[in-house]
N, C-alpha and C positions, 0 to 999 in steps of 0.2 A: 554401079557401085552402090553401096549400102547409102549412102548417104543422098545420091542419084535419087533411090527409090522411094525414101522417106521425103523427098523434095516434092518426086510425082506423087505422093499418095497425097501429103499436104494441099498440093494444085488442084487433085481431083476433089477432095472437100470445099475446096475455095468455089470451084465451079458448082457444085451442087448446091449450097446456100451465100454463097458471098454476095449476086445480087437478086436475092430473093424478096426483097422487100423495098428496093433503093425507089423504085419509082412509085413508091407512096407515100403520099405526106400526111395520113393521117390515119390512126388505126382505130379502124373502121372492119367491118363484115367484107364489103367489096376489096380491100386490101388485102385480108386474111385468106380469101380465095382466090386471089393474084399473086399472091405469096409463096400457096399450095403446086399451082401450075405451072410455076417457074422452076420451083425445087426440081416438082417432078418431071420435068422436061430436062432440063439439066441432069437430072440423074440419070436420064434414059439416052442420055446425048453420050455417057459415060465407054470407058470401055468395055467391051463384050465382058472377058476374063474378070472384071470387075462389078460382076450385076450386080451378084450378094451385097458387095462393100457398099455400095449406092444404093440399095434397094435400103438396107440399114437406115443409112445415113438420112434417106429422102424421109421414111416413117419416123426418124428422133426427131428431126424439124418439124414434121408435120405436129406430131406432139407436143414438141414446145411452143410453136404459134397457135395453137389449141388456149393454150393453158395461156397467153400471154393474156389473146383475146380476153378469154375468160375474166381474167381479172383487171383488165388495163380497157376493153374495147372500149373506144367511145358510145358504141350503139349495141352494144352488149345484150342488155336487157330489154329489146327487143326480141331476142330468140329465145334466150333464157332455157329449157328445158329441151326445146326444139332443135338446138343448133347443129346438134349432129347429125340431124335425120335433115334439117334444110340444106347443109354445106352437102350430103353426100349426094344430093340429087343434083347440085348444083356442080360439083366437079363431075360428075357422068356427064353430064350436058355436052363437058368441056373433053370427052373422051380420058377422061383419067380413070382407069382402074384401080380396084384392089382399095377401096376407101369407102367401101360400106358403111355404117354406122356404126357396125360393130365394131370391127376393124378402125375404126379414125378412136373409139375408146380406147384402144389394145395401143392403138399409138400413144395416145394421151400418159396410159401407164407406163408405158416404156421409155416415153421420157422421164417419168419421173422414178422409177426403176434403176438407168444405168445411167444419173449425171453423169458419169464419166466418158461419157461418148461427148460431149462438147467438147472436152480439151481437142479433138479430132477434126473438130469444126470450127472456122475462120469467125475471128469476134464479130468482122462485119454481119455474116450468116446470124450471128443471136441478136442484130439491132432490128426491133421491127420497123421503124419506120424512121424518115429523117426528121419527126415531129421528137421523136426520144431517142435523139443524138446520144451515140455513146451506151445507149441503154440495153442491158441486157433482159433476157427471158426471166421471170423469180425464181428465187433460191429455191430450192428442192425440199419440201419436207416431207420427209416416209419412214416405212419402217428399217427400211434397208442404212438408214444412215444413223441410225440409234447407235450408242457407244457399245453396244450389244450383241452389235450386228456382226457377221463373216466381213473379212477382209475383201473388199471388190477385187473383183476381177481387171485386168489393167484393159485399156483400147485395144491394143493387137489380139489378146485371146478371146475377147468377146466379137470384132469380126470375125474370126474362124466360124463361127457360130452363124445359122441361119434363121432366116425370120419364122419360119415356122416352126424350129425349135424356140426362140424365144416365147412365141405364141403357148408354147407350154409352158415354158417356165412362170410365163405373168399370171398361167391357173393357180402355182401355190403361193400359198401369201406368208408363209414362215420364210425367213430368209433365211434360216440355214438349211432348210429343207432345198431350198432353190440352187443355193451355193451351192449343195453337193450336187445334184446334177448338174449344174454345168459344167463343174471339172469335172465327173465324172463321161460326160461327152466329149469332152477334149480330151481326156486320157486315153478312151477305148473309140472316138471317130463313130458313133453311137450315128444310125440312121434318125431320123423323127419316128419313126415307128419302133426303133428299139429303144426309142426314147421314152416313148407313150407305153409300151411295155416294161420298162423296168419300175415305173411310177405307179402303174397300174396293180405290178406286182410288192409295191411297197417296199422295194429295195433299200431306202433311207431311214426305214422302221426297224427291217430285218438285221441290218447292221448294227443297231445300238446304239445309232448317234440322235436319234429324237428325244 
């Protein structure tokens, strides 16, 4: 049933960050990369049918405990400029793929891109540690949330959607330019390369609406 399946997709979010952080009592660097390997174990523990939705979900946490760090870590400024290039050598170690340095950035924007992918995910999942009980990841500030902005996309159509098309979408930095390709994806089911093609060909220009 429909409401069956909304039960399972909620469960599957629960498992991918619910206990991602429980067994840290304090956030710290060593935390933040027990954090990482949890999610992403979790998300790979997921259903097959289900990679994309996990595969999502596991890079919007990674980007929010990015950012949490960032601005809450107790040992923060020890890495300072570093950190992304230290954490990615240090999750390879740990066999996690696909979190390059580039990539752990592309996460970082992508949380802060589609707040609306947490409504998707379990409040426990955004507490980082049991030291900030109750405490959630920071408020989001971007361009995308300006009174200005397109109207977001809701959680279910922006799953449809894959990480490597999001990977294009976080190259442009107008938000309505962005908006329109991604309904424009969802309407025509657009490949990544006919994705990168239509952008390429300035199709948001041609139209009239820049």
């Amino acid at each position: 049933s429909i409401g069956a399946s909304a039960a399972s997709r909620t469960g599957e979010a629960d498992r991918i960050g619910g206990r991602a952080m429980t067994a840290s009592r304090a956030l710290n660097y060593a935390s933040l990369v027990t954090a990482i390997a949890k999610v992403h174990q979790q998300a790979q523990s997921g259903a097959a049918g289900a990679v994309n939705r996990h595969l999502l979900l596991r890079n919007w946490l990674i980007g929010a405990y990015l950012v949490e760090f960032e601005q809450n870590g107790a040992d923060r400024a020890r890495y300072g400029a570093s950190l992304l290039k230290r954490l990615s050598a240090d999750l390879c170690r740990r066999g996690i793929e696909g979190c390059s340095p580039q990539m752990l950035e592309r996460m970082r924007i992508f949380y802060a891109a589609y707040p609306q992918i947490g409504s998707e995910i379990s409040s426990s999942a955004m507490r980082i540690s049991l030291a900030l009980p109750g405490k959630k990841v920071p408020a989001i500030s971007s361009s995308l949330m300006r009174k200005s902005s397109p109207r977001p996309l809701g959680v279910p159509s922006l799953l449809r959607l894959s990480w490597t098309q999001f990977i294009e979408f976080l190259r442009l930095d107008d938000p309505w330019r962005r908006a329109f390709y991604e309904n424009e994806c969802l309407k025509a089911n657009w490949s990544v390369r006919q994705l990168q093609r239509q952008i390429g060909s300035l199709l948001y220009e041609r139209t009239g609406l820049s």
